[in-house]
N, C-alpha and C positions, 0 to 999 in steps of 0.2 A: 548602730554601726553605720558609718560613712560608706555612701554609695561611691561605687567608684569610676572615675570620668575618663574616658578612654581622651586620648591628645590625640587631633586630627593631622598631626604633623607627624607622628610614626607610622613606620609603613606596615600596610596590615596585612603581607601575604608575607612567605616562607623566600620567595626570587629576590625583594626586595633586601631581606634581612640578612640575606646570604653574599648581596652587592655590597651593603652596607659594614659587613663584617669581615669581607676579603680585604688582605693586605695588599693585593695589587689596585686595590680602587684610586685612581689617579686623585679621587676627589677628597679622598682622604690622606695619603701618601703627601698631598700638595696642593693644601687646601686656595692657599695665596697664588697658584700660578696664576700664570698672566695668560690673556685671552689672545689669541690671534687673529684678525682677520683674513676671513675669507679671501678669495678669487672676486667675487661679485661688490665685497666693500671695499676693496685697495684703491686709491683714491686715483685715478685715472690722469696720464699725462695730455696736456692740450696738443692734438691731432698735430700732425705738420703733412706742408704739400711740399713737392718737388718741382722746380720753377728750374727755366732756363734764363740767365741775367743778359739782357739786350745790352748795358753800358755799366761800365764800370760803377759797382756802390762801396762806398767806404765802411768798414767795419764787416763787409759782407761777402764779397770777391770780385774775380776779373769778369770784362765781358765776356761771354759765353759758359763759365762757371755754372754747373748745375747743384745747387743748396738748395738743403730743407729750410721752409718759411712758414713762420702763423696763417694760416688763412687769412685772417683780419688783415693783416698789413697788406698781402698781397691782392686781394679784392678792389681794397681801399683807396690803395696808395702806386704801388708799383703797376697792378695792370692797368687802370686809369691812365697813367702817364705812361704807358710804353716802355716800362724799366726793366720788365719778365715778362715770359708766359710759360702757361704751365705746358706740363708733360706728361704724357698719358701715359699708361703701366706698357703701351704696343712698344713706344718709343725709350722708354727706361730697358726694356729687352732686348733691344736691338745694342746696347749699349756695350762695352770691353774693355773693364781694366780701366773703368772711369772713376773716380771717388767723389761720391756725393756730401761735400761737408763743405761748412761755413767759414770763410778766411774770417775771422777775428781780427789778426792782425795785419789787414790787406787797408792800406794806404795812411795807415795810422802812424807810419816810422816820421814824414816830415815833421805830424804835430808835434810826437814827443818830442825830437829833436830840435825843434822851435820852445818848445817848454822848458829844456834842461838849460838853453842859453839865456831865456829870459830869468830864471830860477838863480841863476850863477851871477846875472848882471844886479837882480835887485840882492841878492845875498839874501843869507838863512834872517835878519833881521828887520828885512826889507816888508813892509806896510802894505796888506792887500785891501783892495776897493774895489768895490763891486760897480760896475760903471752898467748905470741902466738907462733905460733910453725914454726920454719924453713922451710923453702920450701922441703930441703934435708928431714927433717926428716918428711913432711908431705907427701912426694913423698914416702918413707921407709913403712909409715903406710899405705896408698892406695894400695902397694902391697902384704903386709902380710895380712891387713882384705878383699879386697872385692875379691871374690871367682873369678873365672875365666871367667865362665860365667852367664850371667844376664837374668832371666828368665820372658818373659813379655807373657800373652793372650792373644790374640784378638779376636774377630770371624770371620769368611773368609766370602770373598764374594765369590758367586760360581754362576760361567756365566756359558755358556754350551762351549763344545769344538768343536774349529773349525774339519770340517772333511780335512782330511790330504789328500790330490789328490794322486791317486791312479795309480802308473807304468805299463800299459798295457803291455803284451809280446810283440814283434815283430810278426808280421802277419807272416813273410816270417821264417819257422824255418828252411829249409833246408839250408840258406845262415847263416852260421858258422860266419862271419867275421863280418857281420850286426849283430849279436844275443851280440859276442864278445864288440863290437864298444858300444851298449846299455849301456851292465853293467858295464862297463871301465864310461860311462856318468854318469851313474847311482851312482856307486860309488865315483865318484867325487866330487858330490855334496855337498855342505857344509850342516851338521846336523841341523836343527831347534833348535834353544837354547830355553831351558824349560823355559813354561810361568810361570813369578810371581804371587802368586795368592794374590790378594789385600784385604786389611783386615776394619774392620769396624774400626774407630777411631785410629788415625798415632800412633807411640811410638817416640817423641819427646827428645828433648835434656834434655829438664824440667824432664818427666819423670825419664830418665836415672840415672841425679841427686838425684832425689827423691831417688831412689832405694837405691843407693851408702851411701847417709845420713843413709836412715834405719839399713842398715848393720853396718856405722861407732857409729854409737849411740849406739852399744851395747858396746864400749870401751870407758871407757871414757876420754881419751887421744885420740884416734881418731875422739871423737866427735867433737873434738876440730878443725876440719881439715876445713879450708874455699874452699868451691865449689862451682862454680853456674856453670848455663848453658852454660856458654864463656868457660868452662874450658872442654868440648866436643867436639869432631870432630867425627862424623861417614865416615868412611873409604869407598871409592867409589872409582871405576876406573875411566879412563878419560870419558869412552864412556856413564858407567850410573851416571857419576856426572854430564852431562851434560841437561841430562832432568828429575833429581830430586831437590827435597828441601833439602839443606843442613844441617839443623837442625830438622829432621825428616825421618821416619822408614814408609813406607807405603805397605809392602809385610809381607808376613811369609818368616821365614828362620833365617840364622846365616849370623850377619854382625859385622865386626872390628870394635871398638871405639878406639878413643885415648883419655887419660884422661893426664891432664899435667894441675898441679896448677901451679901460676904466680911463676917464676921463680926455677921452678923445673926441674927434668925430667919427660920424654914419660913412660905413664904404657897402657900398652896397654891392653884389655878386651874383652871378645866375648859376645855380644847381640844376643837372639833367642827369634823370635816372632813364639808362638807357636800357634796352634789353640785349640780356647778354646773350652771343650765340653760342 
């Protein structure tokens, strides 16, 4: 007689089998339902700040307009150049019968209106060309619009400082030639090079881009200029190119970039990651 093999996938108490055999059991009633996410897995919307607009931006509203903005941008691009600043939850309280939203359609009426007469003049049959701009003459424009230097914030990290070991005299001061011999040692010494002080959140190649666009978008024959992040090089010597990232800024201070679109020349520019207060 065959011995008989209990199956470790039925359930072996009386609770289980009484779950298992109610009609109400959802898991049986519906076996195919579909799972829902939780609170904790719903896929989260990117943060936004509240910013008061110092000058008119197109696409985004008038001066003094209070709109929500990406962090990113406004970091980046607007506080750097003086275009917003932010606004504290004291100052959003104090506020009445203000509406904080995004004009979309704030300064965009001329364009279209410039688009539907060009539209009308070349007619629905009319031949589009993309007119793109020389390397020489995008290299010409990179130098005359973006300013010298590039103005980013960050907030520092602030460790404590080492204590600096401290030069005893010589015990013996009547021996002249020992006292001599010290400070000849002492002076010899190579100086401590100043520490970098490291910042919260890097200032990237991306970044730096971003920046360059905002400034070119104010022409618009330089807006026309293609950049990405290949088209960066942060300037490093051998000794701290060798134990940083090359497409990122992680100190305060003033650092060289080279900007060179494909088949242009070198413009070269000064980045200064300032501390933000």
């Amino acid at each position: 007689m065959a011995a008989f093999i209990r199956n470790s996938k039925l359930p072996q108490c009386q609770l289980c089998l009484r779950r298992m055999m109610s009609v109400d059991t959802p898991e049986l009633s519906s076996p195919f339902r579909m799972q829902l996410r939780g609170k904790k897995h719903i896929a989260k919307q990117p943060p936004m700040v509240k910013v008061k607009l110092l000058q008119n931006i197109r696409g985004y509203g008038r001066e003094g307009s209070i709109i929500p903005v990406a962090p990113g941008r406004m970091r980046n691009v607007w506080y750097p150049q003086r275009k917003a600043e932010y606004m504290t939850d004291a100052q959003l309280k104090t506020l009445k019968d203000v509406v904080i939203e995004r004009d979309f359609l704030f300064g965009m009426e001329e364009s279209m209106v410039g688009r539907n007469i060009s539209d009308r003049e070349s007619g629905p049959a009319g031949n589009v060309q993309m007119d793109l701009l020389t390397p020489q003459r995008a290299t010409r424009l990179l130098s005359a619009e973006v300013p010298e230097h590039l103005d980013f914030y960050r907030a520092p990290i602030t460790t404590p400082e080492p204590e600096r070991p401290r030069h005893e005299p010589p015990r013996n001061f009547r021996d002249s030639a020992s006292a001599a011999a010290a400070d000849l040692a002492a002076a010899s010494e190579p100086l401590p090079k100043p520490q970098q002080v490291a910042i919260f959140g890097s200032v990237t190649t991306a970044d730096i881009v971003a920046s360059i666009k905002a400034v070119l978008s104010e022409n618009e024959e330089a807006a026309r200029v293609v950049l990405s992040a290949e088209d960066i090089r942060i300037v490093r010597d051998a000794e701290t190119e060798a134990g940083a990232d090359a497409d990122r800024i992680k100190s305060l201070g003033a650092f060289e970039v080279d900007i060179r679109v494909k088949g242009g020349e070198l413009v070269r520019r000064i980045v200064r990651v300032k501390a933000q207060e």
